[in-house]
C-alpha beads as a LAMMPS data file, in Angstrom:
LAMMPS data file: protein, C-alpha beads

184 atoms
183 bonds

1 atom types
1 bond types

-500.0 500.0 xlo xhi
-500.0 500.0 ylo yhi
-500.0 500.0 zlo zhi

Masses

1 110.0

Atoms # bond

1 1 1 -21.437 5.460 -4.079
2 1 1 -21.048 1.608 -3.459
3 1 1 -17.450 0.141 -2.392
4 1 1 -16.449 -1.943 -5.254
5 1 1 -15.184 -4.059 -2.541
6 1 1 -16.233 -5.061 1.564
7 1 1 -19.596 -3.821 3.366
8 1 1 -18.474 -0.097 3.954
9 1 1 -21.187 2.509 5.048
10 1 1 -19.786 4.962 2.625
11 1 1 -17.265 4.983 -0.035
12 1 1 -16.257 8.384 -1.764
13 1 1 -13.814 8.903 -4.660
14 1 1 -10.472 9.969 -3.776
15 1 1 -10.267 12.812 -5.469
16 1 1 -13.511 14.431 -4.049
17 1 1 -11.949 13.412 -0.643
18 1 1 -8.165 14.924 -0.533
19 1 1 -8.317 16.268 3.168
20 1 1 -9.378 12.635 4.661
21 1 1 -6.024 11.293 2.988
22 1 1 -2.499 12.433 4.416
23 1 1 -0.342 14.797 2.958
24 1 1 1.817 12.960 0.657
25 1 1 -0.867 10.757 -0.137
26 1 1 -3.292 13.864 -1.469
27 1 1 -1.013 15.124 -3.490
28 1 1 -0.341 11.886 -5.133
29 1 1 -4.062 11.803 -5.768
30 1 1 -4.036 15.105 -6.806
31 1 1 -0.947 14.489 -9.609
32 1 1 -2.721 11.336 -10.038
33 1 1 -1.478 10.085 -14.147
34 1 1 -1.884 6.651 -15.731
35 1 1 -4.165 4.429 -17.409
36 1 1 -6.384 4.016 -14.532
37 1 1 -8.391 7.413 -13.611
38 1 1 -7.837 8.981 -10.321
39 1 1 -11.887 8.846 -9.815
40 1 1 -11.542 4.843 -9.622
41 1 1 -9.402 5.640 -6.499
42 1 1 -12.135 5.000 -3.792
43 1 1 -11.963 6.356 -0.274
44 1 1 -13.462 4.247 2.839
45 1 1 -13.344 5.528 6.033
46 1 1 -12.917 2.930 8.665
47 1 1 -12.836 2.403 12.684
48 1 1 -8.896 2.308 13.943
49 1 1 -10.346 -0.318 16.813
50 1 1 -11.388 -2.755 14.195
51 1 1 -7.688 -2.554 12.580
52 1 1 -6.909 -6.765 13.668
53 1 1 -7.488 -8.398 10.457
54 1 1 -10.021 -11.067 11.738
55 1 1 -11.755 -8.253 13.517
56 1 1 -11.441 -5.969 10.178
57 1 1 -13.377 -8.823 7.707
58 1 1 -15.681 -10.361 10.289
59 1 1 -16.632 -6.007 10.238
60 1 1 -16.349 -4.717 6.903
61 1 1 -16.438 -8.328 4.752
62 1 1 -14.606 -11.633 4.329
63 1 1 -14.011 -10.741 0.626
64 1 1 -11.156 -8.260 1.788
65 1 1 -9.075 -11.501 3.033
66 1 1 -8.768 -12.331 -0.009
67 1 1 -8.520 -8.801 -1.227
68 1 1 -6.590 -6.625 0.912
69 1 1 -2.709 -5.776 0.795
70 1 1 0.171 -4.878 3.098
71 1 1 2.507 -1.998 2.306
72 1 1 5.704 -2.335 4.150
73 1 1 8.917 -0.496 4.322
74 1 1 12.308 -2.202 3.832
75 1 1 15.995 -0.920 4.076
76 1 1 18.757 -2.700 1.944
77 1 1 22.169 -2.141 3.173
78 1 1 25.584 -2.842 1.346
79 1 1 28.944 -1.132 1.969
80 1 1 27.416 1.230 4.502
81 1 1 24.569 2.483 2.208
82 1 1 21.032 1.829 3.355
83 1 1 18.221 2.466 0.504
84 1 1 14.821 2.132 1.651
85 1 1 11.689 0.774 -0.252
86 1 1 8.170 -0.285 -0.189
87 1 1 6.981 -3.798 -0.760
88 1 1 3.487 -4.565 -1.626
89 1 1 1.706 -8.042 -0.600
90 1 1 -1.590 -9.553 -0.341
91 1 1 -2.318 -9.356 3.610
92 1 1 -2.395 -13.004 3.556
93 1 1 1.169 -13.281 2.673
94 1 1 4.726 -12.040 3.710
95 1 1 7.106 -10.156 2.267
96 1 1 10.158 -12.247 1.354
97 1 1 12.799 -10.172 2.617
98 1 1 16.218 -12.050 2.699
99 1 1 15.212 -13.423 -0.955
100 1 1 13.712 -11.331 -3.612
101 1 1 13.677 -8.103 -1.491
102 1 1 17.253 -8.439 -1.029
103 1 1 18.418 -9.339 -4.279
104 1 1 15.910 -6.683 -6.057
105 1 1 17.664 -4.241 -4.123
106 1 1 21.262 -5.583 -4.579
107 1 1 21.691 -5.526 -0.620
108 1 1 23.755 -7.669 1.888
109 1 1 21.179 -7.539 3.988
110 1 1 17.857 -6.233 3.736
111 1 1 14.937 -5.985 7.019
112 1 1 12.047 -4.265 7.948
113 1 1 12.343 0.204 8.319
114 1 1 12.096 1.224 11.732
115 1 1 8.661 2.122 12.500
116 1 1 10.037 6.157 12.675
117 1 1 12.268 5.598 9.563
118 1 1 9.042 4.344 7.874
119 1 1 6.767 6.973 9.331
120 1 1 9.376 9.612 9.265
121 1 1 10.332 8.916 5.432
122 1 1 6.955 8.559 4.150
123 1 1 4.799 11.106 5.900
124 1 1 2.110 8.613 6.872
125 1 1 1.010 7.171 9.667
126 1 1 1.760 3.978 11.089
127 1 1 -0.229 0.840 10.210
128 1 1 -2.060 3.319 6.931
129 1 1 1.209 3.523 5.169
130 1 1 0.177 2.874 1.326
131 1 1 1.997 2.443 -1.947
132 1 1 0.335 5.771 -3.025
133 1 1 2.587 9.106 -2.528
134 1 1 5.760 7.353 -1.429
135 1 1 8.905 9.912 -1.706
136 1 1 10.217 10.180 -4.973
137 1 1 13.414 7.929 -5.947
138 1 1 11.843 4.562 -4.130
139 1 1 11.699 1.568 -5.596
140 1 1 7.790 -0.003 -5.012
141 1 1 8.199 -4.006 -5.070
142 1 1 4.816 -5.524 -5.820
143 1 1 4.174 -9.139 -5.677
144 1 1 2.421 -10.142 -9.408
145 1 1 -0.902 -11.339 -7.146
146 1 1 -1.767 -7.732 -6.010
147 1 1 -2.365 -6.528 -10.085
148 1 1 -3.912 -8.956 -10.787
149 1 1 -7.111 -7.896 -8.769
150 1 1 -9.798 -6.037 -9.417
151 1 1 -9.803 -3.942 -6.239
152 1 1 -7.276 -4.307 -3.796
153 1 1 -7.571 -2.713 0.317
154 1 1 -4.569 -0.754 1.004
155 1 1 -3.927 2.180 3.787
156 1 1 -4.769 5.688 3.043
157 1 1 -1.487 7.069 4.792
158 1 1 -3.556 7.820 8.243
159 1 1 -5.044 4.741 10.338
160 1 1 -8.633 6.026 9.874
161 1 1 -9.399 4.942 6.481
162 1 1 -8.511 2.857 3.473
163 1 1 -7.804 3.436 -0.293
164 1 1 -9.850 0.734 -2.622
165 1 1 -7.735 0.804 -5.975
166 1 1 -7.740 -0.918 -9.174
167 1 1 -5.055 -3.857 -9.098
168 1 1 -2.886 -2.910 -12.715
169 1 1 -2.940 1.056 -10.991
170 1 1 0.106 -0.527 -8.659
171 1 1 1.589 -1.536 -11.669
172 1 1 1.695 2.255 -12.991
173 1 1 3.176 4.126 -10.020
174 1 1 6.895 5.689 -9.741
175 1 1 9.303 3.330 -9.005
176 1 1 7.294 0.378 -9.361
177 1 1 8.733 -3.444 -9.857
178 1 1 6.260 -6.232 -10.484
179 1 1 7.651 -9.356 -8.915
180 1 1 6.619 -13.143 -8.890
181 1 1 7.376 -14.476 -5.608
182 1 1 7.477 -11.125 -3.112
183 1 1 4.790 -12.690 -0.886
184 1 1 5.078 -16.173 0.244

Bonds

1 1 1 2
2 1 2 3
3 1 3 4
4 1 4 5
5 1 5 6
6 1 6 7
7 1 7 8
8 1 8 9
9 1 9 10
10 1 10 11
11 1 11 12
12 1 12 13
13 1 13 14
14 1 14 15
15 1 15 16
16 1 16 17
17 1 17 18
18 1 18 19
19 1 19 20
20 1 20 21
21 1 21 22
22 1 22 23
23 1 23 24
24 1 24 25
25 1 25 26
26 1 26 27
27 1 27 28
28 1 28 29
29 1 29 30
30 1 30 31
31 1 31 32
32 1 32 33
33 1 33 34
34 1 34 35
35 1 35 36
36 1 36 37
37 1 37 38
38 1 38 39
39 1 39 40
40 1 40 41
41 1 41 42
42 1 42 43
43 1 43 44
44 1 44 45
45 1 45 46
46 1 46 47
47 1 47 48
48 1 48 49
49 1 49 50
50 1 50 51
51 1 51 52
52 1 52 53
53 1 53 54
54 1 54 55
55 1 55 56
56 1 56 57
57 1 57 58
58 1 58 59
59 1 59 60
60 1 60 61
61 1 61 62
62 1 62 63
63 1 63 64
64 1 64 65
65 1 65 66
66 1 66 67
67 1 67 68
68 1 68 69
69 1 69 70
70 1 70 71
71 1 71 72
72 1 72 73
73 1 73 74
74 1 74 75
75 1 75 76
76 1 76 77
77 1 77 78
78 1 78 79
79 1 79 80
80 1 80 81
81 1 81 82
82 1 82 83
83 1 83 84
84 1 84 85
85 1 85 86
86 1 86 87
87 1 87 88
88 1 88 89
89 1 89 90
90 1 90 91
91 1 91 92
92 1 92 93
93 1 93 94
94 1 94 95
95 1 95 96
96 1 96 97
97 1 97 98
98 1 98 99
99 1 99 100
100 1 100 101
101 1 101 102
102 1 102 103
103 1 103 104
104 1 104 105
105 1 105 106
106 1 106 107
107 1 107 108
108 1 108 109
109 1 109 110
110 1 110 111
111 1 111 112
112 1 112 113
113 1 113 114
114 1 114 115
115 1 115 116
116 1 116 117
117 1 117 118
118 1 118 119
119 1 119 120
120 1 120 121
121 1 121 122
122 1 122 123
123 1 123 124
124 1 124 125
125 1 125 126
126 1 126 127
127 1 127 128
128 1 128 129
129 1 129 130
130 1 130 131
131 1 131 132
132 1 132 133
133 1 133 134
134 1 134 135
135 1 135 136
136 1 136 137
137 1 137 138
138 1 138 139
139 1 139 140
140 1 140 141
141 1 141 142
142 1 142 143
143 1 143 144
144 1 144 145
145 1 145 146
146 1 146 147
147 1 147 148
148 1 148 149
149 1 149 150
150 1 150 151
151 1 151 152
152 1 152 153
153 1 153 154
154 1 154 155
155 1 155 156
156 1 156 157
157 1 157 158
158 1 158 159
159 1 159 160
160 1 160 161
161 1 161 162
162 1 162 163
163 1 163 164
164 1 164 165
165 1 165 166
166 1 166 167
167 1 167 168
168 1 168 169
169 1 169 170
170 1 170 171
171 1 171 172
172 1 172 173
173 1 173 174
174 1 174 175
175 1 175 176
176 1 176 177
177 1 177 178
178 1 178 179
179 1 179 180
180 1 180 181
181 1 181 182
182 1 182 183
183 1 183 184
C-alpha cells in the first residue's frame, strides 16, 4: 500500500501490523472504536538515525513539515497533586505550557514529564511516544490544527516507526480536549 503521506518504502495498516507497534499502543489498535476505521491507521517503519526533523523530511518528504505532530507529556501540580497528560502539536509548534496547558489542567504549575515518568507511565519509548494507547484516566490536549488534517505523522510508541492517522481520529480518543491555541 501507498503512505497517504511522505515517500515511505512501505506503509502497512496498523491493524495487520500489531507486533511492530508497542504494547499499549497494539492494544489500542486492537480496541480500536470510532468513526474513523482502525484500517486507516497506517504503519511506516522508519530509520531511528534519520529521527532530526530536517534530516527526517529532507528523507522521507517535506510534506511531513507541514504534516507531522509532537506528542508530549506534561505534569500539572496544585496542592501537592501532580496529574499527568499528553499534549498534541504540529511539530512545527510548541506546546504552550504555562498558558492553556496549565489552565486546562487547573494546575499552579504545569512542565514537561520526566523523560522516565513519561516513558515509565506510558509504556513507550522515548522520542515514539504517541497519542494512541495512553493509560486510561489522561486527559489528551490537542491543538485544533492537528484535526484538521488529513493525515497527520505521529510516533508509534517505539523509535523505529511512525503511525500515519486521520486528523478528526485525535479528536475521538479517551480523554481527548480539542484546544485553539495549544501550539504556538
Amino acid at each position: 500500500m501507498r503512505a497517504p503521506i511522505g515517500n515511505f518504502d512501505q506503509a502497512t495498516p496498523a491493524p495487520d501490523c500489531l507486533d511492530e507497534l508497542s504494547s499499549p499502543v497494539a492494544d489500542a489498535v486492537r480496541d480500536w472504536h470510532g468513526g474513523v476505521p482502525a484500517d486507516q491507521i497506517v504503519y511506516v517503519e522508519t530509520d531511528p538515525e534519520w529521527a532530526d526533523t530536517a534530516v527526517f523530511v529532507e528523507h522521507y518528504g517535506q510534506d511531513l513539515l507541514e504534516t507531522s505532530a509532537n506528542c508530549v507529556v506534561v505534569a500539572g501540580r496544585r496542592g501537592g497533586e501532580t496529574r499527568l497528560a499528553a499534549c498534541l502539536v504540529l511539530s512545527t509548534t510548541r506546546v504552550d505550557v504555562n498558558g492553556v496547558v496549565r489552565r486546562q489542567l487547573d494546575a499552579r504549575k504545569a512542565s514537561f514529564a520526566p523523560m522516565e515518568v513519561a516513558t515509565g507511565e506510558t509504556g513507550m519509548e522515548y522520542g515514539g511516544i504517541t497519542p494512541v494507547g495512553l493509560p486510561d484516566g489522561w486527559p489528551l490536549l490537542v491543538d485544533s490544527r492537528v484535526v484538521e488534517l488529513p493525515y497527520v505523522l505521529v510516533g508509534s510508541g517505539r523509535r523505529r516507526g511512525k503511525l500515519l492517522v486521520p486528523g478528526k481520529a485525535f479528536a475521538q480518543l479517551p480523554g481527548a480536549v480539542v484546544l485553539d491555541g495549544l501550539g504556538v
